[in-house]
VMD Tcl script that builds the backbone (N, CA, C; Angstrom):
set m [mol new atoms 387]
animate dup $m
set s [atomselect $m all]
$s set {name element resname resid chain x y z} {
  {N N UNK 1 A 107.292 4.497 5.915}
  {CA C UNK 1 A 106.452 3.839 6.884}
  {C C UNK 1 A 105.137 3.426 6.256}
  {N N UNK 2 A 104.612 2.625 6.533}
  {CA C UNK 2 A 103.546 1.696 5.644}
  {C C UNK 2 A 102.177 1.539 6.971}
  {N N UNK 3 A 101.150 2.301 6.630}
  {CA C UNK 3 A 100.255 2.550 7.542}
  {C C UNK 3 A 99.484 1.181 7.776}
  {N N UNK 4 A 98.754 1.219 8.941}
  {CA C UNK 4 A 98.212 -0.099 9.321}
  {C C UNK 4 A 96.339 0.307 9.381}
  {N N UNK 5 A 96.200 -0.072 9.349}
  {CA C UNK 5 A 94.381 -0.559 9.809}
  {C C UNK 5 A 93.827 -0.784 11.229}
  {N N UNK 6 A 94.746 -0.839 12.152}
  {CA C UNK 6 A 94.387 -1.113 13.633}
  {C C UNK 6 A 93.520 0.034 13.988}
  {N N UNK 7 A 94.388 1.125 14.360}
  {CA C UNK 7 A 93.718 2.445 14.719}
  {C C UNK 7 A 92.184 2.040 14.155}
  {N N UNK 8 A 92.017 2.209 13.323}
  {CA C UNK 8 A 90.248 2.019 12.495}
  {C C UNK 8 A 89.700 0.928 13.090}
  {N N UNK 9 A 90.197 -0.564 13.470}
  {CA C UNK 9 A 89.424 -1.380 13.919}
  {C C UNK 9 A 89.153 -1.362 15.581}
  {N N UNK 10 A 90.057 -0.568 16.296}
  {CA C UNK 10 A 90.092 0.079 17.222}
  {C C UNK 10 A 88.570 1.059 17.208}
  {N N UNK 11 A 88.548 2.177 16.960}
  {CA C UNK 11 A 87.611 2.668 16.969}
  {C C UNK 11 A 86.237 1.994 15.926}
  {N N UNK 12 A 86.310 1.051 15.730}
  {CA C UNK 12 A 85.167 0.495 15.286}
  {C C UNK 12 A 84.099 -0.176 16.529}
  {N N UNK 13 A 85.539 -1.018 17.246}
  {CA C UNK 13 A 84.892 -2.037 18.335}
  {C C UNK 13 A 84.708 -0.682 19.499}
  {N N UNK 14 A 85.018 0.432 19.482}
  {CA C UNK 14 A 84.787 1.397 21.058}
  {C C UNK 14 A 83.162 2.266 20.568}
  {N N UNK 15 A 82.909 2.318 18.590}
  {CA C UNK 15 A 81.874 2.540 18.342}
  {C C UNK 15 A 80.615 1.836 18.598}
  {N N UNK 16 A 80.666 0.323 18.441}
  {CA C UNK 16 A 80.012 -0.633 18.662}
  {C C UNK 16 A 79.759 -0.840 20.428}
  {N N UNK 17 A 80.616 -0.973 20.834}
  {CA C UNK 17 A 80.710 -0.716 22.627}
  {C C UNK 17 A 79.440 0.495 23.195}
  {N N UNK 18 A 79.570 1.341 22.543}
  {CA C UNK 18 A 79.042 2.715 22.497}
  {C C UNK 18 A 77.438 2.105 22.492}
  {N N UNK 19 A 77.092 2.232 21.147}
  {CA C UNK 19 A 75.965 1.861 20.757}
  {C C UNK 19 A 75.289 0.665 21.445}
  {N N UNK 20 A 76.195 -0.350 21.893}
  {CA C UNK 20 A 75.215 -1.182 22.641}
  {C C UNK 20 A 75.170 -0.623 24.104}
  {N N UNK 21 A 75.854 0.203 24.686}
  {CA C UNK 21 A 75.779 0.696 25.903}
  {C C UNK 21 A 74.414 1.467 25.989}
  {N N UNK 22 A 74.169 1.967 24.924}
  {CA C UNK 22 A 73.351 2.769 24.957}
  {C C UNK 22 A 71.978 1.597 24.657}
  {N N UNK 23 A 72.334 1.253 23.669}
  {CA C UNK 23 A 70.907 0.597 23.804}
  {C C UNK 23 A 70.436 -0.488 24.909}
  {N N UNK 24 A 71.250 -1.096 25.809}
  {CA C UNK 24 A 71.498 -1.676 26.930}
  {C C UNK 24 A 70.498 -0.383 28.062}
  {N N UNK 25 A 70.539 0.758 27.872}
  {CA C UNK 25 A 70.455 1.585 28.986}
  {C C UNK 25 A 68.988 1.935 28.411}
  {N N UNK 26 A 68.628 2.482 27.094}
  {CA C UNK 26 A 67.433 2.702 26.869}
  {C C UNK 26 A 66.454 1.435 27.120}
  {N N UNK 27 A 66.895 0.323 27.202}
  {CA C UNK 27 A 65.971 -1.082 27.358}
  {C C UNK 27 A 66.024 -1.030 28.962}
  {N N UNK 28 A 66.852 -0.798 29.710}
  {CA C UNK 28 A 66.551 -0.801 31.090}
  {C C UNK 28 A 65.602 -0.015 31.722}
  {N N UNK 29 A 65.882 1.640 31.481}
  {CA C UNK 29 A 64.745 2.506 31.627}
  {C C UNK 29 A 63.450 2.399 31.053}
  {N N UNK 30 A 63.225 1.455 30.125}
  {CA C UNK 30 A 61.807 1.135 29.163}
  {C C UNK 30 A 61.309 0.122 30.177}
  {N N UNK 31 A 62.261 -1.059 31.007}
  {CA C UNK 31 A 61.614 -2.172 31.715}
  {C C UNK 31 A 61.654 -1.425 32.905}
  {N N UNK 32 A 62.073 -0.241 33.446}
  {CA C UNK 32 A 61.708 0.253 34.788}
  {C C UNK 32 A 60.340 1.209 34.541}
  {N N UNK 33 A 60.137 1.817 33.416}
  {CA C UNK 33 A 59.101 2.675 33.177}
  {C C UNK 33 A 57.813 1.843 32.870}
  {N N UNK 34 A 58.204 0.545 32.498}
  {CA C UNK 34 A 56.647 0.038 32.193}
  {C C UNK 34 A 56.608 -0.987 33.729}
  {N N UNK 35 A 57.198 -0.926 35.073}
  {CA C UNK 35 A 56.915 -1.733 35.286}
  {C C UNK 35 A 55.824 -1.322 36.446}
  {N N UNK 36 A 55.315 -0.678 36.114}
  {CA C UNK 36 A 53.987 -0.773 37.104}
  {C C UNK 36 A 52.943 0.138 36.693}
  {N N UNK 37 A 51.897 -0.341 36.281}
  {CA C UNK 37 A 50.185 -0.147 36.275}
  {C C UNK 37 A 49.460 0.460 37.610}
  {N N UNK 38 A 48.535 1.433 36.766}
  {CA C UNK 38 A 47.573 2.136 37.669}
  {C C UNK 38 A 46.237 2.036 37.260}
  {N N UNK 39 A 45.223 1.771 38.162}
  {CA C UNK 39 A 43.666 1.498 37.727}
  {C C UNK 39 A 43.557 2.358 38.806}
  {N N UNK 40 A 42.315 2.762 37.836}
  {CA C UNK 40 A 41.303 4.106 38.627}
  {C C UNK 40 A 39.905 3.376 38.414}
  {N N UNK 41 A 39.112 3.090 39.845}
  {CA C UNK 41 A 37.745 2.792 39.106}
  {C C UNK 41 A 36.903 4.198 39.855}
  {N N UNK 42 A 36.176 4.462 39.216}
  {CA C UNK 42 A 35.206 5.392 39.189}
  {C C UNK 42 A 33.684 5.135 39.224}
  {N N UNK 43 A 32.906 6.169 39.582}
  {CA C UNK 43 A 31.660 5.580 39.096}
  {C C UNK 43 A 31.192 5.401 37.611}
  {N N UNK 44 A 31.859 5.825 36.492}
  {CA C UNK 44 A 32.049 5.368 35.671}
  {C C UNK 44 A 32.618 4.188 34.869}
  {N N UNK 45 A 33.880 4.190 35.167}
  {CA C UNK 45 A 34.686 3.580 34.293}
  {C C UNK 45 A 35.613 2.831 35.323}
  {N N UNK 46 A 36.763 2.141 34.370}
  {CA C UNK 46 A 37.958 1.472 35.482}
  {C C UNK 46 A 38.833 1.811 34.228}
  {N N UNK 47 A 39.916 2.963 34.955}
  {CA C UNK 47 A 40.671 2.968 33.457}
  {C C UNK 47 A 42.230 2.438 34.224}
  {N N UNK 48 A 43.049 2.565 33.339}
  {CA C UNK 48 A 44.099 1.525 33.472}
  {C C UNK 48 A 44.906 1.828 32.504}
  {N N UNK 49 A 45.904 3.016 33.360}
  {CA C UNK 49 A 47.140 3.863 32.507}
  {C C UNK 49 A 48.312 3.863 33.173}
  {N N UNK 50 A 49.355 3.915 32.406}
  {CA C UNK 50 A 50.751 4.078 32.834}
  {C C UNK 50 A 51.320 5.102 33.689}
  {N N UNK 51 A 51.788 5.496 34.812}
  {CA C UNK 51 A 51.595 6.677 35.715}
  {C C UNK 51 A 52.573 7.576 35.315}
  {N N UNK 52 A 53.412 6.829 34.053}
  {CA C UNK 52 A 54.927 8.224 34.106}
  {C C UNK 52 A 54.657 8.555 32.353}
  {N N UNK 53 A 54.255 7.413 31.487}
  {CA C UNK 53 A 54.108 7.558 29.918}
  {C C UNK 53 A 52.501 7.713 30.115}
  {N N UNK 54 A 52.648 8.759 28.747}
  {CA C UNK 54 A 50.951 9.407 28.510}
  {C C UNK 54 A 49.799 8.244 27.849}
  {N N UNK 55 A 50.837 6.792 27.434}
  {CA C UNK 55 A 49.933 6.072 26.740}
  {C C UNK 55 A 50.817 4.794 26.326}
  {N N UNK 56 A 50.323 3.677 26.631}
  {CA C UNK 56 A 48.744 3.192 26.169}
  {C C UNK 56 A 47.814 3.666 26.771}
  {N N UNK 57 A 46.391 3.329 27.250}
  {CA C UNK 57 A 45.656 3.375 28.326}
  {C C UNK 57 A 44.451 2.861 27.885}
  {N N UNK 58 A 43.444 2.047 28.649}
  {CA C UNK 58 A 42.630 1.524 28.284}
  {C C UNK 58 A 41.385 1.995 29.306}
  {N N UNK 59 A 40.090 2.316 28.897}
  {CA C UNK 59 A 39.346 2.590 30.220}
  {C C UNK 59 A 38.020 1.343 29.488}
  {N N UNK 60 A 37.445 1.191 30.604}
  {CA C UNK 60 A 36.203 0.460 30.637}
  {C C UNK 60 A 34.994 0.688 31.043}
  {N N UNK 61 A 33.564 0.984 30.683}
  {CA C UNK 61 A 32.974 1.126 31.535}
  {C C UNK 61 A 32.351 0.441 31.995}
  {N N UNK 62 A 31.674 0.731 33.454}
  {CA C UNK 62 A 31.237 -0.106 34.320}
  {C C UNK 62 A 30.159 -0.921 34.317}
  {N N UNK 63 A 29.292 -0.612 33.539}
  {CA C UNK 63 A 28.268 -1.565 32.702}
  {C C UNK 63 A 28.533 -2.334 31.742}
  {N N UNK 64 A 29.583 -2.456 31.250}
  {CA C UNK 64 A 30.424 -3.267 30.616}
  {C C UNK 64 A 30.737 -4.660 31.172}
  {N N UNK 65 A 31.234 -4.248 32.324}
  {CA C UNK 65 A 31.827 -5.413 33.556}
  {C C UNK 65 A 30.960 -6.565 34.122}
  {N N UNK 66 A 30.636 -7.097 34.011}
  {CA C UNK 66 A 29.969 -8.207 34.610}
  {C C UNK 66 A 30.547 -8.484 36.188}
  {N N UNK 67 A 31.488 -8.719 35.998}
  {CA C UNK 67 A 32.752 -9.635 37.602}
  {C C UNK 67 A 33.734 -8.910 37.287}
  {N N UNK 68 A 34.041 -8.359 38.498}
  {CA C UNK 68 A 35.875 -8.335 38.588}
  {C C UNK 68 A 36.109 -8.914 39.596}
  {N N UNK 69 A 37.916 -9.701 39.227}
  {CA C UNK 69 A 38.099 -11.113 40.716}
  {C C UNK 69 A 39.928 -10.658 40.410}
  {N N UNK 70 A 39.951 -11.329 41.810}
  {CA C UNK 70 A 41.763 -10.984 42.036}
  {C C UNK 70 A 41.896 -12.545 41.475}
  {N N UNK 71 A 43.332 -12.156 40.700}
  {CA C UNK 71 A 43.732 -13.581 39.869}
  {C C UNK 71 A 45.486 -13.476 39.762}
  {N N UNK 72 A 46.232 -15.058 39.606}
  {CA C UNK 72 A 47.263 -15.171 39.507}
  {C C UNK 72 A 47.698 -14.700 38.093}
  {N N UNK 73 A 48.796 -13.092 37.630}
  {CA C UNK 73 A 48.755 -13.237 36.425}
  {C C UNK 73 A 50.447 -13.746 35.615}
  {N N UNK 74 A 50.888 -14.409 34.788}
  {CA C UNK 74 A 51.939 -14.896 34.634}
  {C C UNK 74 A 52.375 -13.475 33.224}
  {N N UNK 75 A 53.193 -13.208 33.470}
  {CA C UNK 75 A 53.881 -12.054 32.220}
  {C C UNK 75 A 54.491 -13.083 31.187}
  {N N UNK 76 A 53.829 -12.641 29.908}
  {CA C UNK 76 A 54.258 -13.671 28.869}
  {C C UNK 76 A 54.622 -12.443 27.854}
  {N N UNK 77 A 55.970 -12.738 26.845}
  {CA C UNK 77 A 55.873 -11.841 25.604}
  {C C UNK 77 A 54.501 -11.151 25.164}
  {N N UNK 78 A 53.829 -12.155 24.986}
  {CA C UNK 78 A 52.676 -11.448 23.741}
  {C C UNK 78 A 51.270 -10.974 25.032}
  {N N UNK 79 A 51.450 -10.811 26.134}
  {CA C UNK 79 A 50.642 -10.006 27.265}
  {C C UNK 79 A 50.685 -8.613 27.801}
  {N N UNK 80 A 51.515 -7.842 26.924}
  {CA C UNK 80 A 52.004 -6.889 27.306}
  {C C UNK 80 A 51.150 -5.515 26.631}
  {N N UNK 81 A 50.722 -4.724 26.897}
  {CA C UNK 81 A 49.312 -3.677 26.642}
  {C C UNK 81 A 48.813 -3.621 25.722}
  {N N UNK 82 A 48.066 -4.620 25.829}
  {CA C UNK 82 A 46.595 -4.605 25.301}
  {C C UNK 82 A 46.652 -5.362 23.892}
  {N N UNK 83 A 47.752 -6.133 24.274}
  {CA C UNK 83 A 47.612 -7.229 22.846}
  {C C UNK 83 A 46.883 -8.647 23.182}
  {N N UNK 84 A 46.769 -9.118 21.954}
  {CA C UNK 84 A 45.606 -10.133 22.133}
  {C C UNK 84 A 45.985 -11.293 22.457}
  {N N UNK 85 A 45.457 -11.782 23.237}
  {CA C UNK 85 A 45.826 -13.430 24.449}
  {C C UNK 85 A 45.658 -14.093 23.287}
  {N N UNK 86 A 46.648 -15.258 23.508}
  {CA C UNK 86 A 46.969 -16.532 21.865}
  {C C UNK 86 A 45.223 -16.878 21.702}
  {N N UNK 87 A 44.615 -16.952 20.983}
  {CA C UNK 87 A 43.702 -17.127 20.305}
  {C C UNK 87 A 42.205 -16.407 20.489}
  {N N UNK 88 A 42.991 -15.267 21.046}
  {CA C UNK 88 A 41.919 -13.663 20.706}
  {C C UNK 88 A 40.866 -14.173 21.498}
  {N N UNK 89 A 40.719 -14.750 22.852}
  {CA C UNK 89 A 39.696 -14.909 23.550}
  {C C UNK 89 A 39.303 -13.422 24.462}
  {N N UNK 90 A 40.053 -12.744 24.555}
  {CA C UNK 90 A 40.828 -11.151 25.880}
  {C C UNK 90 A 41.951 -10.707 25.491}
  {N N UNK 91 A 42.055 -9.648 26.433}
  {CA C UNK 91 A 43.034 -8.710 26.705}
  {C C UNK 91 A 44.021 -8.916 27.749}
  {N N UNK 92 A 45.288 -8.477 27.589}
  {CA C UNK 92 A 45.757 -8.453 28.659}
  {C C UNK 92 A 47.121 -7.232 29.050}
  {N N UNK 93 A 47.257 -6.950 30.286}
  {CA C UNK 93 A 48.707 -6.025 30.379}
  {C C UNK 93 A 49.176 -6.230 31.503}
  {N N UNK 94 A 49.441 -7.810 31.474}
  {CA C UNK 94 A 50.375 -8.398 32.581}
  {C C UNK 94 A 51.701 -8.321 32.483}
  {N N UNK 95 A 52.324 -7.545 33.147}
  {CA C UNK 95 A 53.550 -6.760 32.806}
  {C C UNK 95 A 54.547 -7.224 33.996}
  {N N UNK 96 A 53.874 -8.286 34.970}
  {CA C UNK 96 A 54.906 -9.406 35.885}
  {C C UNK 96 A 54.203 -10.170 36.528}
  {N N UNK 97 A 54.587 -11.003 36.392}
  {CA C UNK 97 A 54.062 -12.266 37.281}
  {C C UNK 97 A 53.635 -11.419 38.937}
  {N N UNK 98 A 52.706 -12.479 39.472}
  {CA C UNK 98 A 51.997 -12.099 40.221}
  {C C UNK 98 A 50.797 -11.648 40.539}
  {N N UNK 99 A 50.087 -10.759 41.792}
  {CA C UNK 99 A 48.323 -10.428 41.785}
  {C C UNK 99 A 48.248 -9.901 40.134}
  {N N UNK 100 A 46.937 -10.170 40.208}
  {CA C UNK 100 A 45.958 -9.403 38.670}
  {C C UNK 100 A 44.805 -9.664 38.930}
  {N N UNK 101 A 44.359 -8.316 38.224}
  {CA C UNK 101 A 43.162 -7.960 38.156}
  {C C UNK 101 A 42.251 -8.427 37.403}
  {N N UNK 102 A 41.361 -8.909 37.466}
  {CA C UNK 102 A 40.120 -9.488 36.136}
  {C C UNK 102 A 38.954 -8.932 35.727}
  {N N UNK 103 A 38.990 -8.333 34.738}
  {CA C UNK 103 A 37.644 -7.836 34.888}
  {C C UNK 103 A 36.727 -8.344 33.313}
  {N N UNK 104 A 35.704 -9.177 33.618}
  {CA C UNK 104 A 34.881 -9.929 32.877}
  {C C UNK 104 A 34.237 -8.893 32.293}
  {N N UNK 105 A 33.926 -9.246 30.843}
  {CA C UNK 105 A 32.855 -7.990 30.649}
  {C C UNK 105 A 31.758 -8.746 30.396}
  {N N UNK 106 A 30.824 -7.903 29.947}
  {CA C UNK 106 A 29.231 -8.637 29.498}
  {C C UNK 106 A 29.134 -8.892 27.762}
  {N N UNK 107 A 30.434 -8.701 27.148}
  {CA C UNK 107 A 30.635 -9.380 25.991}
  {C C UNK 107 A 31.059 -10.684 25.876}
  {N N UNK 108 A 31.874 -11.555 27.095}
  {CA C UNK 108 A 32.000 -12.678 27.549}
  {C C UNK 108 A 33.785 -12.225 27.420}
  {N N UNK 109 A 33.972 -11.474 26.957}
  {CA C UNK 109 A 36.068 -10.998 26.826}
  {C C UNK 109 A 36.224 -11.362 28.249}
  {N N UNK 110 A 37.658 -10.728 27.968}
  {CA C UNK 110 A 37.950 -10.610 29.675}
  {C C UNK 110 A 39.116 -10.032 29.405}
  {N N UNK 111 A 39.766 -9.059 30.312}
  {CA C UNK 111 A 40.339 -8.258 30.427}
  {C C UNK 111 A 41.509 -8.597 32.078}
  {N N UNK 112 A 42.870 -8.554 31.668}
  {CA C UNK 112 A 43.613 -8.810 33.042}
  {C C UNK 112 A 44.816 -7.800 33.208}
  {N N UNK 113 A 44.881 -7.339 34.136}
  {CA C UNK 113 A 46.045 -6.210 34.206}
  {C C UNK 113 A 46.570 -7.069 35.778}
  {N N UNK 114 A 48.202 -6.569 36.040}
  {CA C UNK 114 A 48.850 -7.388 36.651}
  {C C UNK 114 A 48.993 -5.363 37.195}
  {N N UNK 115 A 48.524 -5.551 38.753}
  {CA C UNK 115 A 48.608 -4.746 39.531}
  {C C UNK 115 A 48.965 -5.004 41.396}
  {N N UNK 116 A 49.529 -3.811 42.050}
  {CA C UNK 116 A 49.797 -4.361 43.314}
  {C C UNK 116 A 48.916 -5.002 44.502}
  {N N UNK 117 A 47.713 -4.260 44.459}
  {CA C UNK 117 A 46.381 -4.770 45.193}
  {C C UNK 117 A 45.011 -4.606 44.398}
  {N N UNK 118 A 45.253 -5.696 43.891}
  {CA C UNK 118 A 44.044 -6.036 42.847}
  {C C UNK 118 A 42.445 -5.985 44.300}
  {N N UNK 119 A 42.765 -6.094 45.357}
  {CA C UNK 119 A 41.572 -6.280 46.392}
  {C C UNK 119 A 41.208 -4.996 46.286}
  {N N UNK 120 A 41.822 -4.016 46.572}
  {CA C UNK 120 A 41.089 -2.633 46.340}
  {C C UNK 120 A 40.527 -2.253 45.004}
  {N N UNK 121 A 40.729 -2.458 44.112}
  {CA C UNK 121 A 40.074 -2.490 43.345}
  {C C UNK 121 A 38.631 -2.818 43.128}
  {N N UNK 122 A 38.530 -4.108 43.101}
  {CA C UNK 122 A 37.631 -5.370 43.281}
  {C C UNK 122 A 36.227 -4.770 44.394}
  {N N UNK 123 A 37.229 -4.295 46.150}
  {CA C UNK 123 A 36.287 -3.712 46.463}
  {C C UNK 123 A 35.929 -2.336 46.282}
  {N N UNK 124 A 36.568 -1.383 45.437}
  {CA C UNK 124 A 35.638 -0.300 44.744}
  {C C UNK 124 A 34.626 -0.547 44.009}
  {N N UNK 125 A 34.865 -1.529 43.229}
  {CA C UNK 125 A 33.997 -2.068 42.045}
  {C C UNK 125 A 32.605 -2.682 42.338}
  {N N UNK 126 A 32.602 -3.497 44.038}
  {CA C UNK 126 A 31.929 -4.213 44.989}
  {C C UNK 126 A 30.969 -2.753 45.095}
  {N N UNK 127 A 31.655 -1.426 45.623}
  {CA C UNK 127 A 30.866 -0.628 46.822}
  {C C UNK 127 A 29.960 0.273 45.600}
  {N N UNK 128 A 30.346 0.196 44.105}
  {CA C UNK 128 A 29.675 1.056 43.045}
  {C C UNK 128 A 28.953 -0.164 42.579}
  {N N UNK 129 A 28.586 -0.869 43.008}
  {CA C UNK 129 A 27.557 -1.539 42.037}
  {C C UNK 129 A 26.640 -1.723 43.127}
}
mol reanalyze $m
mol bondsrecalc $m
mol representation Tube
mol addrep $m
């Protein structure tokens, strides 16, 4: 009897199956875990961290800020925490289309996080200054 090669290409394609299943599942739980932002403003600061991962996180302080305004924010590849808007004018961690937050600083940057009620915010920020 003269052995064949199937068996092996068989378990090649159920290895491959495998591995993308998996990486299929770790990319889903990564886009459910990043998909929502938390801002804390304080009388200090306005920080702006992930509520289930320990990090990124960015805080600001409040003398820093010039304006904060509710704004339309669009989720683009290169907007995603705290990388630099195409020609390094700000920041951004617009992580889906929709409300965002703005917060101007007194360096002339600007800073935008894509959150659920950017108005509460805005008016914390209103009642501490």
């Amino acid at each position: 009897m003269a052995a064949t090669s199937e068996p092996a290409v068989g378990v090649t394609a159920v290895a491959a199956a495998v591995v993308l299943l998996a990486a299929a599942g770790v990319a889903g739980l990564w886009a459910l875990a990043m998909a929502r932002l938390s801002v804390h403003v304080n009388t200090y600061q306005v920080a702006v961290r992930h509520p289930l991962l320990p990090g990124p996180s960015a805080t600001v302080p409040l003398r820093q800020i010039r304006r904060m305004s509710v704004v339309h924010g669009s989720a683009r590849p290169w907007t995603v925490w705290w990388c630099p808007w195409p020609g390094g004018w700000g920041r951004a961690a617009v992580i889906r289309t929709g409300p965002a937050l703005r917060l101007e600083l007194t360096s002339g940057r600007a800073f935008v996080v894509s959150v659920d009620e950017p108005e509460g915010a805005v008016r914390a920020f209103r009642r501490l200054r």
